[in-house]
C-alpha positions in Angstrom: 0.0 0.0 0.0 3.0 2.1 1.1 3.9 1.7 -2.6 0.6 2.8 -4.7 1.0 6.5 -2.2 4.5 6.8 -3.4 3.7 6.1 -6.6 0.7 8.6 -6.0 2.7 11.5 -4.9 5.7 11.1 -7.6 2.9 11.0 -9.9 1.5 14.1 -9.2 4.6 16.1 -9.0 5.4 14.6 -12.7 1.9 15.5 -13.8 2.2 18.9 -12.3 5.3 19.7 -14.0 3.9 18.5 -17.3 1.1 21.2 -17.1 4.1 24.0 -16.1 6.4 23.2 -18.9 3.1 22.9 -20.9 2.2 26.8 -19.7 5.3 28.2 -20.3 6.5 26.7 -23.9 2.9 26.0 -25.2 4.4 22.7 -26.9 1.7 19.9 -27.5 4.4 17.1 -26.8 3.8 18.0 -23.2 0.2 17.4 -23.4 1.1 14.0 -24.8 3.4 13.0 -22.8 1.0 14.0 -19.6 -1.5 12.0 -21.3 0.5 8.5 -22.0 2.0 9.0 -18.4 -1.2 9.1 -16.6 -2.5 6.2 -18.4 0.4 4.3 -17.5 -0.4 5.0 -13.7 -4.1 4.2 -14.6 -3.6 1.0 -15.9 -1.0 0.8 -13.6 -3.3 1.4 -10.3 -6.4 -1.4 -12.0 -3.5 -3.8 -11.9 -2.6 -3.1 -8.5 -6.5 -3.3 -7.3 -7.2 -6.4 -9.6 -4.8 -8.3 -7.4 -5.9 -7.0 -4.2 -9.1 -8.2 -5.2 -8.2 -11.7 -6.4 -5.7 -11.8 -3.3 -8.6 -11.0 -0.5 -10.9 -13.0 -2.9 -9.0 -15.9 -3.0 -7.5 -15.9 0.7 -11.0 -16.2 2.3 
């Protein structure tokens, strides 16, 4: 769990800094590299509750 916060936080922090360099250059490959980041964390984070799910499933 410690893990998925971390992950949480750095994320954040990356995304934040995306949308600055975005605001002050005005370049698009910002924006798409925001985008394709926070889908990596997205799929990312469904992974990580998929197995918690099957774990607590399948340990009853």
């Amino acid at each position: 769990m410690i893990l998925v916060r971390v992950l949480l936080i750095f994320s954040a922090l990356f995304l934040a800094g995306i949308g600055i360099a975005f605001l002050v250059t005005r370049d698009r490959k910002y924006l798409r590299l925001g985008g394709r980041f926070f889908q990596a964390v997205l799929v990312a984070l469904v992974c990580y509750g998929l197995f918690y799910v099957f774990s607590r499933v399948l340990l009853l």
